[in-house]
N, C-alpha and C positions, 0 to 999 in steps of 0.2 A: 645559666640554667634556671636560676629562679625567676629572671625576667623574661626568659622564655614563656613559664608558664604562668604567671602572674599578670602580665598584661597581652596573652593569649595573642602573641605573635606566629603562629604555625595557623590558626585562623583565618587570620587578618592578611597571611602571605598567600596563603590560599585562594583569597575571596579576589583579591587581586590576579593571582596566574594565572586565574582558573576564568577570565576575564568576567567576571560578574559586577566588577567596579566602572566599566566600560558601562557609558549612557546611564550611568544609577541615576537615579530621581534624587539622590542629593548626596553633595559633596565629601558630608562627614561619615560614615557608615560606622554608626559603632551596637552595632547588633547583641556583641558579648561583651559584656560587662567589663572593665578588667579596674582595677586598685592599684594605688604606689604602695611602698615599704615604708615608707612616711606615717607615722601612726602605729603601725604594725607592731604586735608581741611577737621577736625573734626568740623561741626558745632554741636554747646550743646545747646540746651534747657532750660534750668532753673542752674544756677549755683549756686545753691544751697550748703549745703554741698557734700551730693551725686556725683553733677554735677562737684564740683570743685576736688574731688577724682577721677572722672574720667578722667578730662582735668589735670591734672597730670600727672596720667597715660599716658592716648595719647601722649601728650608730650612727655616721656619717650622714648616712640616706634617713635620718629620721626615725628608726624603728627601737622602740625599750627593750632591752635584753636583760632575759632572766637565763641562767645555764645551771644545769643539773651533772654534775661529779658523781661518774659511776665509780669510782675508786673509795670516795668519800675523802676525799684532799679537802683540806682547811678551806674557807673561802679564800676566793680571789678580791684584792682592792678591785676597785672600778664599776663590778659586776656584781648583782644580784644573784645569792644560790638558793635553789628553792628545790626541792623534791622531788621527783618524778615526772608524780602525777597531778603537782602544780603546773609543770612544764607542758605536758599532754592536755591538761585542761585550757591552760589559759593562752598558748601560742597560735597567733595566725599561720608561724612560719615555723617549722623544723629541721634541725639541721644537725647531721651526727659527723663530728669530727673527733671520735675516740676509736682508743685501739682495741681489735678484739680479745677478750681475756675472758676469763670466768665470771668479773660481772656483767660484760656486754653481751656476750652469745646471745641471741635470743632474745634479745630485748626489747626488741620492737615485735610484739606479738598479737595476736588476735584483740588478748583483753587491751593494749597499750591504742592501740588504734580507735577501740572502741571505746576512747574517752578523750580523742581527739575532736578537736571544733568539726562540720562537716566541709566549712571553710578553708582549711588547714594544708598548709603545700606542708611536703613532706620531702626531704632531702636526705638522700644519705651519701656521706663523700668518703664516708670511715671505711670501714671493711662491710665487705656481702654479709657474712655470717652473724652480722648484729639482727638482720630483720629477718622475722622467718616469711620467705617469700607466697609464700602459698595464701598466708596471711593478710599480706601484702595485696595480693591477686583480689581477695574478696573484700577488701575494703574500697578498691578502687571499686569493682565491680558494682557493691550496694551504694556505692557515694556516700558511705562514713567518713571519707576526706577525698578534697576536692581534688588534687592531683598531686605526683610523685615524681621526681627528678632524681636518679641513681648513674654513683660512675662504678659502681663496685655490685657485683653479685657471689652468691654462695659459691659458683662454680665459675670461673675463668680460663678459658673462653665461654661464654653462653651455653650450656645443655640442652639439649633437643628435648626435654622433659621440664626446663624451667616453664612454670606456669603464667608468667608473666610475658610471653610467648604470647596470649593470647586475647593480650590487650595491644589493641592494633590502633587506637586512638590517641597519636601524638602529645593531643592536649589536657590528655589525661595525666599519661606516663613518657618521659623524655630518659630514655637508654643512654649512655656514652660507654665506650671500652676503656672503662681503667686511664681514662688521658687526661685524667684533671690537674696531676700536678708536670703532664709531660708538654709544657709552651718549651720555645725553643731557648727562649732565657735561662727555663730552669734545668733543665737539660744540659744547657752547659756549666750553667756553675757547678751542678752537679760531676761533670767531668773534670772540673777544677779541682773539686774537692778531693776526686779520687786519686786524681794527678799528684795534687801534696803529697798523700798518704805514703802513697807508691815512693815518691821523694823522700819523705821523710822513713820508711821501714828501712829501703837501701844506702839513707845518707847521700844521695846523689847532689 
């Protein structure tokens, strides 16, 4: 999802399908801009287990992670915890992998947006009811952040009233339905797991 919209691959497939890469006057086309995570300020959301799998990761690919604890849990070894609206201010990249509760509802709001970089991908993998979407809607809209990758919304299935309905620019905003942790691996360990259980309640 994030390298979807980071090196503006819906673009770049486009430019090609759509045969405009056919007889181009030169070989390299790189029209829109795009960056690595290499360098990048990943700010994390909830450092959860999830959260801390993926600030591994980022790691990996080069990018500094700083994570913000909406709980307010002890820091984590490894990782840098900084406030907020440290995180909001100073991350290229964001990305919510906490659970929804009373500190998260709503946390990604108008003012939280509007102290994000304009740069700023925006990821949410936690629960819908963290960001308030409407919010959301006008930020992509004014370009207070460049673009927004979501697998969870307020209302599941999609609402005929969600507002982000009406952002029809892929490379904006990249949709998925709730399937980010449904690969077909984890699906079955998942069936594993439940298999034990089932085992173990009946002693089978």
């Amino acid at each position: 999802m994030l390298l979807y919209l980071l090196e503006k691959i819906r673009y770049y497939d486009d430019y090609v399908k759509e045969e405009r890469y056919i007889n181009d006057t030169i070989f390299t086309h790189f029209a829109e801009h795009f960056t690595e995570i290499s360098g990048k300020t990943w700010g994390i959301i909830g450092l959860g287990t999830i959260g801390r799998r993926v600030a591994d990761i980022a790691k990996a690919f080069g990018a500094q992670i700083i994570y913000y604890s909406a709980s307010g849990r002890s820091a984590q070894e490894g990782y840098e915890q900084v406030d907020l609206d440290t995180v909001l201010a100073k991350s290229d990249i964001i990305s919510i992998h906490a659970p929804l509760n009373e500190h998260t509802e709503g946390l990604m709001d108008k003012a939280a947006f509007a102290k994000m970089k304009k740069t700023c991908i925006f990821l949410n993998l936690g629960r819908g009811p963290i960001v308030v979407e409407q919010d959301l809607y006008e930020a992509l809209e004014n370009d207070e952040i460049a673009a927004a990758g979501l697998d969870v919304l307020c209302q599941e299935p999609m609402s005929e009233t969600n507002p982000l309905r009406k952002i029809k620019d892929s490379k904006k905003l990249l949709i998925t339905p709730h399937v980010a942790w449904a690969s077909v691996e984890a699906r079955t360990k998942l069936m594993g797991i439940i298999l034990g259980q089932i085992k173990e309640y009946f002693q089978i």
